[in-house]
N, C-alpha and C positions, 0 to 999 in steps of 0.2 A: 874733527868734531869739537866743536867750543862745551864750554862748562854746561852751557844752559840745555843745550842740546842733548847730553850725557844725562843733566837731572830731570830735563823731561822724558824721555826716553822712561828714567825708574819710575819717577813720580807716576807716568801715564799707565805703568804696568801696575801699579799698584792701584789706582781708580781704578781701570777694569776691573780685577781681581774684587775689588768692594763692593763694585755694582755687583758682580755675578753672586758675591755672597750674600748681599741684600733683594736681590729677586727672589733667589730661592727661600729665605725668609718668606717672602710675602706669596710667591708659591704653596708654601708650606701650611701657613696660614689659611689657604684658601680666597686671598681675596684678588685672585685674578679669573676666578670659578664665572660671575656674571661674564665678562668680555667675552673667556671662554668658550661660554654658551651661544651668546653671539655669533663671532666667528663660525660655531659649527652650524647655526641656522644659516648663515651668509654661504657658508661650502654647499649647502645643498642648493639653495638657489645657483651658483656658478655654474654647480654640476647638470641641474633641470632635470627629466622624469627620465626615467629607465623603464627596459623591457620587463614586463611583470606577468608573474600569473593570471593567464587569462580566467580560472576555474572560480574565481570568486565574484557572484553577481551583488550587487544592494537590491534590495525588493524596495522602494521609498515610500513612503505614507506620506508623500509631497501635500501640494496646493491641491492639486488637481484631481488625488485619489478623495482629498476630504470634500471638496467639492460634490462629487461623484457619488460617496457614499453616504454623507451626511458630517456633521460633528463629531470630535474625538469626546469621550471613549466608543467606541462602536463595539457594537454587540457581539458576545464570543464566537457566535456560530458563522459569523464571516471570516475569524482567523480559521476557524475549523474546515469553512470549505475554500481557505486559499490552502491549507495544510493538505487539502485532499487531492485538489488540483496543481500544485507541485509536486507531492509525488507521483500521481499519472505521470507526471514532465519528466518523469526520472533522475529528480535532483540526487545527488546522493547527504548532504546535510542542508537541512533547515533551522535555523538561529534564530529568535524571536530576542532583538535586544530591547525588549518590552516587558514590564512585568507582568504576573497573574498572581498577585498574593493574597489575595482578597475574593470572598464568594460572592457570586451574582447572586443576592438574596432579594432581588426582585424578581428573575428568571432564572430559577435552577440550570432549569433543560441548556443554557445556554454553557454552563460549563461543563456539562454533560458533553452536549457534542464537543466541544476542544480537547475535554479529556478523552472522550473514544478516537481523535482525529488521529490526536497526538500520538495513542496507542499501536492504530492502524498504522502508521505513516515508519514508525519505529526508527527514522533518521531525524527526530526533530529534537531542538537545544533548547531548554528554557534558560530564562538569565535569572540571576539572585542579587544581593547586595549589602555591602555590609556598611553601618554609619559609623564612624571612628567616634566621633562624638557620643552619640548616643550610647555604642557598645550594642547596638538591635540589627539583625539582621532581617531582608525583606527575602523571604524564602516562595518559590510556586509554591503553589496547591499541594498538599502532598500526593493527590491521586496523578497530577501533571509531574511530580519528581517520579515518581513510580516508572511512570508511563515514559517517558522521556529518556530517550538514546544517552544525555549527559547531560547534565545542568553544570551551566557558569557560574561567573562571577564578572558582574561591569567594573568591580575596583579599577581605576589606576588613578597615579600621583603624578599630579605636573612636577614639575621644577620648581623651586623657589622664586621665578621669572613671570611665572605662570603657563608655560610653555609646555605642551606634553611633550617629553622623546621617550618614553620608556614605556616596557610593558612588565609586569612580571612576570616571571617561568615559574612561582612553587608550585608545587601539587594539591597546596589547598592555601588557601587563604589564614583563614586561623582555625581553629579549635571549633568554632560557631559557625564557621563557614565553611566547610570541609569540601569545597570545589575549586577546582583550578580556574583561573581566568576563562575568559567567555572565550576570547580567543584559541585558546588551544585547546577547551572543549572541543569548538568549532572543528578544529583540525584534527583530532581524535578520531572523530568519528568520518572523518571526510577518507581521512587516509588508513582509517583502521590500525593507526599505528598506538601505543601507548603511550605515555606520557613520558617514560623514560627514553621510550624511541625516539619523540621528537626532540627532545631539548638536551639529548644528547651531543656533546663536544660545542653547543651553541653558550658564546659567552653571556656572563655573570656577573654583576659587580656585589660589590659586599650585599645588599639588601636585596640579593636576589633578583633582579632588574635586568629584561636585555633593551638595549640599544635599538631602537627602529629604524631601521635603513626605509626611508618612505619615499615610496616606489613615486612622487608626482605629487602636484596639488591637487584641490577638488575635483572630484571627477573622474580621475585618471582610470578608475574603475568601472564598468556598467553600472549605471544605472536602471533601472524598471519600475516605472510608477505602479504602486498596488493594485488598483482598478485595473488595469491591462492584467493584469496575471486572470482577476477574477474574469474578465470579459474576453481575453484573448482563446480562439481553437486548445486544444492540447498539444493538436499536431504541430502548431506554431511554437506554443511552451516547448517540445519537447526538442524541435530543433535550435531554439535559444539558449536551455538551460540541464540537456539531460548529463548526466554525469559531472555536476556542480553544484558546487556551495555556493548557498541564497544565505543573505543576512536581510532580515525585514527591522528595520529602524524607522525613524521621523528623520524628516529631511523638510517636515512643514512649516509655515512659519509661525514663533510661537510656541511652537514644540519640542526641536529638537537641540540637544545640549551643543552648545558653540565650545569648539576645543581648536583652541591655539596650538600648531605646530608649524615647524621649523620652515614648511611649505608655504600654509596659509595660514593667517591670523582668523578664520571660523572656519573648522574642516565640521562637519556634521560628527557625532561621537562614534556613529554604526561606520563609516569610510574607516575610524583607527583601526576597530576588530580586522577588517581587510588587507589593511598593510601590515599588520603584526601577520596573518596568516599566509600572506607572500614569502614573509622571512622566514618563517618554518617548512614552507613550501621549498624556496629554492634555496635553503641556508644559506643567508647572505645577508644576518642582521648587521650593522655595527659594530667594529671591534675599537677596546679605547687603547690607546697605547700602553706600554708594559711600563708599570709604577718608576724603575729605575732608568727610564730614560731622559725626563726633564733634569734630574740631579745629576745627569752623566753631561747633559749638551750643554746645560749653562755653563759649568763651571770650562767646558774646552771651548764655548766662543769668547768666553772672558778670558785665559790663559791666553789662546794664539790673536784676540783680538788686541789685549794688553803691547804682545809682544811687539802686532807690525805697525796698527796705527800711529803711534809716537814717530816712528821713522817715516810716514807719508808725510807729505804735504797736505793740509785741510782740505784743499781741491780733493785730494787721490785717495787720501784718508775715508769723504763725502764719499768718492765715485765705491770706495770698496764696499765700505757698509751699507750703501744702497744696494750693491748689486745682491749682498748677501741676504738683506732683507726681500728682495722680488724672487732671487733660487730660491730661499725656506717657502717663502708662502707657496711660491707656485709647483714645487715639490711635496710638500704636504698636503697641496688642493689633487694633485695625480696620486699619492696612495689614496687619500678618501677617497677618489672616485674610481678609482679600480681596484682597489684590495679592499674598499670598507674597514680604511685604519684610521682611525680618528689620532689625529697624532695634537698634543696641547701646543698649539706654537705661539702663542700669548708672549709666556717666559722666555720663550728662546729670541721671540722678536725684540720682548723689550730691551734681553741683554745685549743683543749686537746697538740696538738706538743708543741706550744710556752709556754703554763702554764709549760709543763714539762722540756723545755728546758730553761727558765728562772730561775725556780728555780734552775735545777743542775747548772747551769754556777754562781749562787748564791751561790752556796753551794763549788764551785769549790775554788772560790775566797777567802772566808772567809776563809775557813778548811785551804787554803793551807799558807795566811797570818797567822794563829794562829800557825801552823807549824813553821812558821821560828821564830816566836815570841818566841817558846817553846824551839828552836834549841840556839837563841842568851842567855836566860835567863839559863837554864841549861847544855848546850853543854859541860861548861869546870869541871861542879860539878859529872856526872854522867859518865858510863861506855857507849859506844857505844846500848850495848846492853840492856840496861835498858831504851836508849834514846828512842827507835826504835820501845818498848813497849808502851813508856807514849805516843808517835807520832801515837799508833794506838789506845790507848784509850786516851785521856787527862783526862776523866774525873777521871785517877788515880792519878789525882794532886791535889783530893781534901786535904786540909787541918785535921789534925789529925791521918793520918797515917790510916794503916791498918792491922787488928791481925789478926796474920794466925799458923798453928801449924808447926815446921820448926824440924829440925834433925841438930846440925851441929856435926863435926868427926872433931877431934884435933890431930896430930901426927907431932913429929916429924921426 
């Protein structure tokens, strides 16, 4: 082993070793959080839709329902007689992610029938709302809180991307809003269970937030234009939708809230409620990796990376850190899709890149200065092609020569 050989070797160990302590830096810092995010949209796309609860239908106030029944807002005593006509269908929850905060004070009578519907019906959710900005909350009717199986909450928070993946689990929102997510009302009363029942051993992260494992893109769920519900048999409702959760949203255009997720860049806002309650359903939200595992991998692909790449050749050095990089990714894309582990491989990717491309650009530098070092000291003593030799091995310059068995032919 020649000198240079020996101080690339440490030199190389010691770049790795730097990279891996400056990712975790920038780890640390949070600023590999966007890619992050990225990648984990890109893992579901690879992964594509999964087997879901079939119990959650969308009721849609499409094109076709406004068509049919006129312009929105429509008059209360048509949500009253779709309220009446799903429960004959024997839904067991009905969700209205639509508000009623406000009195029909041109038609009493009309909130009259929503409130007796609502009464009657005794499986139905109203939704609520709170403005962060403002600090006001949009509350039902009180006689629709009254009456009503559970009142929600529409809150949730994209990401800093703009991208929803979360939902939250508290039990209430704040102080002013003392309702849980619309979501798990929803499932509350579907499943009769409570609130600690559901969101029991389902993970958390600090603000309260689970992970949405999102069962597909648009659609992936039933849909049911509203006008069919009000025009279709019961006997038909009932074979459709008996012993299931109905969510009635906008899906119109113009109307309904456009929410970016990891699936689609515009999911309708009423499809989220539905994949959050898949995940309570079959607990199988997202799990993120355990805090101590990024600070444990970098610093061991930078340690045994440091160690062997100095001793590869750049070819075998290239072939290794590629391959390490296609096992991480394609082993971290198999726990996300089968255990729902969100593992961060951002950091651990860039450490295997950087340890290997610091050292070649190390190796680049040195090899090619010893090179001209060997071109100025020899250049004018040797034949071109002897030089060309000692330039692709140096370490033929060791000192005392070397014996070898040779033939020479004398003629004149």
């Amino acid at each position: 082993m020649t000198a240079l050989q020996r101080r690339t070797r440490h030199i190389g160990f010691f770049i790795s070793v730097g990279v891996g302590l400056a990712i975790l830096l920038v780890w640390w810092l949070g600023w590999f959080q966007g890619l992050e995010w990225k990648m984990f949209d890109t893992r579901f796309k690879i992964r594509g839709p999964i087997p879901h609860a079939e119990d959650v239908v969308i009721i849609s106030m499409d094109d076709a329902s406004i068509e049919q029944i006129g312009r929105w807002p429509w008059e209360r005593r048509v949500h009253a007689r779709l309220i009446d006509r799903l429960s004959r269908a024997g839904v067991k929850a009905l969700a209205f992610d639509v508000f009623f905060s406000e009195r029909d004070t041109r038609a009493p009578e009309n909130d009259a029938a929503l409130i007796a519907a609502t009464q009657r019906s005794r499986r139905v959710i109203h939704n609520s709302f709170f403005d962060n900005q403002t600090e006001k909350a949009t509350l039902p009717l009180p006689p629709l809180r009254r009456g009503a199986a559970a009142v929600g909450t529409a809150n949730v928070t994209p990401e800093i991307d703009g991208v929803l993946r979360k939902v939250p689990l508290r039990p209430k929102l704040s102080d002013d809003l003392p309702y849980p997510p619309l979501s798990l009302a929803i499932a509350q009363v579907f499943t009769g269970k409570s609130w600690g029942e559901l969101v029991q051993d389902l993970p958390v992260d600090e603000n309260g937030e689970m992970l949405i494992n999102w069962a597909g893109p648009y659609q992936v769920f039933p849909y049911i234009p509203y006008h069919y519900v009000l025009e279709a048999p019961i006997a038909e409702l009932r074979a459709l939708l008996k012993d299931r959760a109905c969510i009635v949203g906008f899906t119109a255009t113009g109307l309904y809230d456009k929410t970016p997720t990891p699936f689609s860049p515009i999911l309708p806002g009423v499809e989220v409620h539905a994949h959050a309650i898949n995940n309570y359903i079959n607990r199988n939200p997202m799990r993120e990796e355990p805090r101590w595992l990024t600070p444990l991998l970098v610093p061991l692909f930078a340690l045994a990376l440091g160690v062997v790449l100095p001793r590869l050749s750049p070819w075998g050095s290239g072939a290794l850190a590629g391959g390490l990089l296609v096992a991480h990714f394609t082993a971290a894309q198999i726990v996300f899709s089968q255990l729902q582990l969100w593992i961060h491989a951002v950091p651990h990717m860039v450490a295997i890149g950087g340890s290997f491309v610091g050292i070649l650009l190390y190796r680049f530098v040195t090899e090619e200065r010893e090179k001209r070092q060997i071109k100025k000291t020899f250049g004018q003593y040797v034949s071109p092609h002897v030089m060309e030799e000692i330039l692709s091995d140096p370490a033929k310059l060791a000192l005392g020569g070397s014996r070898k068995m040779l033939t020479v032919l004398f003629s004149d």
